[in-house]
C-alpha positions as CSV (number, residue, x, y, z in Angstrom):
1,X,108.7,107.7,83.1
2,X,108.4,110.7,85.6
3,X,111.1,113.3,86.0
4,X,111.9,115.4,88.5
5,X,114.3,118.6,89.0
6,X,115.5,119.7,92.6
7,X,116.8,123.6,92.4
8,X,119.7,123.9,95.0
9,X,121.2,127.1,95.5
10,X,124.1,127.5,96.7
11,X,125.4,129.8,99.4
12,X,128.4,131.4,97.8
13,X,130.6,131.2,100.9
14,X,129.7,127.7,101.7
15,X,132.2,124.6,101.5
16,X,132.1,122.8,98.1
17,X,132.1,119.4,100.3
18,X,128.5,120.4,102.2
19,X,127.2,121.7,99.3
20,X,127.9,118.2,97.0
21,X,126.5,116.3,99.9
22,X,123.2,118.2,99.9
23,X,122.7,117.4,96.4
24,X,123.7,113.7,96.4
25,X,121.3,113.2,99.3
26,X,118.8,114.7,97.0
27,X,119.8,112.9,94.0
28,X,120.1,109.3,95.9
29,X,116.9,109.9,97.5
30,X,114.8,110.3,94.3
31,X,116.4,108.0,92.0
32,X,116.6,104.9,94.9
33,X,120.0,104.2,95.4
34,X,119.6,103.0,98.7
35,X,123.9,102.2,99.5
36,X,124.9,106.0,98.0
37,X,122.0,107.2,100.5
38,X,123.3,105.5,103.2
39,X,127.0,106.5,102.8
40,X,125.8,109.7,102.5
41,X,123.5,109.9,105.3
42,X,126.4,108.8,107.6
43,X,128.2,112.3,107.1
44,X,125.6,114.0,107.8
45,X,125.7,115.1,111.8
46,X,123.0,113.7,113.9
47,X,121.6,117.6,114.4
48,X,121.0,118.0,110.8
49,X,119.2,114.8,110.9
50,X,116.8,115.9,113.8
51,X,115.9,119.0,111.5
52,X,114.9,116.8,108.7
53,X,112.7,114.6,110.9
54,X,111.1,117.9,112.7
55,X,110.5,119.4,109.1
56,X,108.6,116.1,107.9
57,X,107.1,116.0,110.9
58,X,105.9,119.7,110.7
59,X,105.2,119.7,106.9
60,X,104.4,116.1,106.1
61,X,103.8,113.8,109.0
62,X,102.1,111.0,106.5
63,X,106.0,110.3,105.8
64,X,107.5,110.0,109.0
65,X,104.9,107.3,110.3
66,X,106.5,105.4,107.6
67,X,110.3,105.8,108.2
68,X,111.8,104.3,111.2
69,X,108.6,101.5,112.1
70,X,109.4,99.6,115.1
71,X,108.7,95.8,114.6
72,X,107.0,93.1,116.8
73,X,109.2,91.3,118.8
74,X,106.4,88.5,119.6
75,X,104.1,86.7,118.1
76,X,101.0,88.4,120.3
77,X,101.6,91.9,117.8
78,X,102.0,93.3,121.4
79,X,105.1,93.7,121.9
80,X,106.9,95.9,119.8
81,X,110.1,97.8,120.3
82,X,110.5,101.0,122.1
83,X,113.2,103.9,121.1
84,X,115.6,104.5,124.1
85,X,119.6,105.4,124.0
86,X,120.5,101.8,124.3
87,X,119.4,98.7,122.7
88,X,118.8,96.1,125.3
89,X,119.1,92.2,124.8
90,X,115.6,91.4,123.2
91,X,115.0,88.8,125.9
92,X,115.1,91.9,128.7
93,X,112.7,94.2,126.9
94,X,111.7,96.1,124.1
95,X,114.0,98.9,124.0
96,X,116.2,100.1,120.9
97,X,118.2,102.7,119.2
98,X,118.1,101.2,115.8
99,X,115.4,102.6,113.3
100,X,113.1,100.2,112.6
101,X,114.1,97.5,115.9
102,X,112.5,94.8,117.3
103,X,110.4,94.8,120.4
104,X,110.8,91.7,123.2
105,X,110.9,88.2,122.0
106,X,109.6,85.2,124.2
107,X,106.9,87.0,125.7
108,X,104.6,90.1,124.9
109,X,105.7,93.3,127.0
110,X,102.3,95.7,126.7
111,X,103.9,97.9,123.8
112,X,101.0,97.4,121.3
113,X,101.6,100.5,119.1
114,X,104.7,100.5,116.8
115,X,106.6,103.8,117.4
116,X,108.0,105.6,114.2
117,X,110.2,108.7,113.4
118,X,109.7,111.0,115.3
119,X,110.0,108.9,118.4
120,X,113.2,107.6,117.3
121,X,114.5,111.2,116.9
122,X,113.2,111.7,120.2
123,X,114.2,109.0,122.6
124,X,117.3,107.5,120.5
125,X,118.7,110.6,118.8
126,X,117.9,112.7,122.6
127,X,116.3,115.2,120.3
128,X,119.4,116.6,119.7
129,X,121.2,113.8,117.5
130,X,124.2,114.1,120.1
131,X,124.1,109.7,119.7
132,X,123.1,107.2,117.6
133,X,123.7,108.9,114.3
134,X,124.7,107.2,112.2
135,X,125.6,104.2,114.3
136,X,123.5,102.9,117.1
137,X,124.4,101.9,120.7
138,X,124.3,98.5,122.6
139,X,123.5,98.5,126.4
140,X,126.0,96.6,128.6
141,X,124.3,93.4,128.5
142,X,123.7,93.3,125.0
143,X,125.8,90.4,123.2
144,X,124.8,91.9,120.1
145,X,126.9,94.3,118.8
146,X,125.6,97.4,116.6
147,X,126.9,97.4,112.8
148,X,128.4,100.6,111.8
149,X,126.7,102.9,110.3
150,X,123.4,101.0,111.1
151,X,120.7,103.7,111.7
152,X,121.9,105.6,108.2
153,X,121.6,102.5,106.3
154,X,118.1,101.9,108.0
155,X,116.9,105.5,107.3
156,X,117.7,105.4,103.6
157,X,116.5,101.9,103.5
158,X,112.9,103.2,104.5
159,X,113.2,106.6,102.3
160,X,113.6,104.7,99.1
161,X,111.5,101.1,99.9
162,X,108.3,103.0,101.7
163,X,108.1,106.1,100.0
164,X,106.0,107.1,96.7
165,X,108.1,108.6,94.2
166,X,106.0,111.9,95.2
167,X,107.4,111.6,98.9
168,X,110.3,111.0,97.4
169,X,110.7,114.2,96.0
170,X,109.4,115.8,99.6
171,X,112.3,114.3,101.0
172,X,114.7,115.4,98.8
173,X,114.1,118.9,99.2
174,X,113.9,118.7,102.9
175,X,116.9,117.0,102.8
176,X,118.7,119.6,101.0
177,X,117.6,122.2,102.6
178,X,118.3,120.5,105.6
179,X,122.3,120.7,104.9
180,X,123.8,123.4,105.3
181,X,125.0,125.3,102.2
182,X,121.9,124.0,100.5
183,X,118.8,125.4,100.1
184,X,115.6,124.3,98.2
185,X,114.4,126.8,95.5
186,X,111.6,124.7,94.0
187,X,111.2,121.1,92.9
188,X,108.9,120.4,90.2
189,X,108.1,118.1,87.2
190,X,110.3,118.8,83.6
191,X,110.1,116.8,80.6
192,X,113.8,116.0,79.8
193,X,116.6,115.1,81.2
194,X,119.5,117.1,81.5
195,X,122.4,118.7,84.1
196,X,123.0,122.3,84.3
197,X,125.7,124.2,86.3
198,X,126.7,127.7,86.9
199,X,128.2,129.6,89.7
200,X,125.4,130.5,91.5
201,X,123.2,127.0,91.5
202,X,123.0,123.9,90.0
203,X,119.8,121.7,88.2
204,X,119.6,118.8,89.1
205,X,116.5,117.0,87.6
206,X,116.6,112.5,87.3
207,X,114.5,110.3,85.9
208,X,112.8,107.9,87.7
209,X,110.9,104.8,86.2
210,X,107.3,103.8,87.5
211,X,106.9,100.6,87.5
């Protein structure tokens, strides 16, 4: 078993709402609970998400290349999708504002790298997280609808399935330190397992099973 604590403290002026948030990213995050991360990543405003993926980028880029990995649409592996502010009908091309979407199917479009992250933040979010957070949007001739809350449930579905429980615990802190009213003091290894609140900031520390 490995253990981990996440130090949050909180702002004293800060809404109690944020500041719970911020700590259940970071607690959903490390111990995997893939639905709780995605409900909670779908409160958080598309602006606080571009700050996470800009300090991954900036601190950790190894993790970002693994969150958000556009897929092959064809058989070639040369076609894979694109991150624009729509997603088209896969027969018309590659493009897509769902993390982790498919390239064009029936026939290879030239797109032989898969784009990641920090494209997605960049072309689907508009760098500013103004749309597609947390759902995604369909262009005009697109049949196929986007699912609520799709790009929240992708994210946390590549945070806990691709990560090592080590850039796990990266994310976490960025994460809450990310949302506002949270900020990360430390994160580090502990030996038991425990919860510990006072005024000023909160333990948190989980237990996480290696398999």
């Amino acid at each position: 078993q490995t253990s981990f604590m996440v130090l949050i403290l909180n702002e004293e002026d800060e809404a109690d709402t944020v500041y719970i948030l911020a700590k259940e990213l970071a607690y959903d995050v490390v111990t995997g609970q893939t639905d709780n991360l995605a409900a909670a990543l779908a409160k958080v405003h598309g602006k606080d998400i571009v700050q996470f993926a800009k300090a991954v980028e900036i601190s950790h880029s190894g993790i970002g290349k693994k969150v958000c990995v556009t897929k092959d649409g064809h058989t070639g592996k040369n076609s894979y999708g694109w991150y624009s502010e729509e997603t088209t009908l896969k027969t018309s091309d590659g493009a897509t504002s769902i993390c982790g979407g498919s390239g064009k199917s029936g026939s290879s479009e030239s797109k032989t790298n898969a784009q990641v992250l920090s494209d997605f933040i960049k072309a689907a979010l508009k760098g500013d997280g103004s749309i597609n957070w947390p759902t995604s949007t369909a262009a005009t001739n697109n049949t196929s609808k986007p699912v609520k809350n799709d790009n929240a449930t992708a994210v946390a579905r590549d945070l806990v399935k691709e990560l090592t429980p080590e850039e796990k615990t990266i994310v976490a802190g960025l994460l809450a330190k990310t949302i506002e009213g949270g900020e990360v003091v430390g994160i580090r290894a502990v030996s038991s397992t425990s919860v510990m609140v006072n005024a000023r900031f909160e333990v948190m520390e989980v237990v996480q099973d290696r398999e």
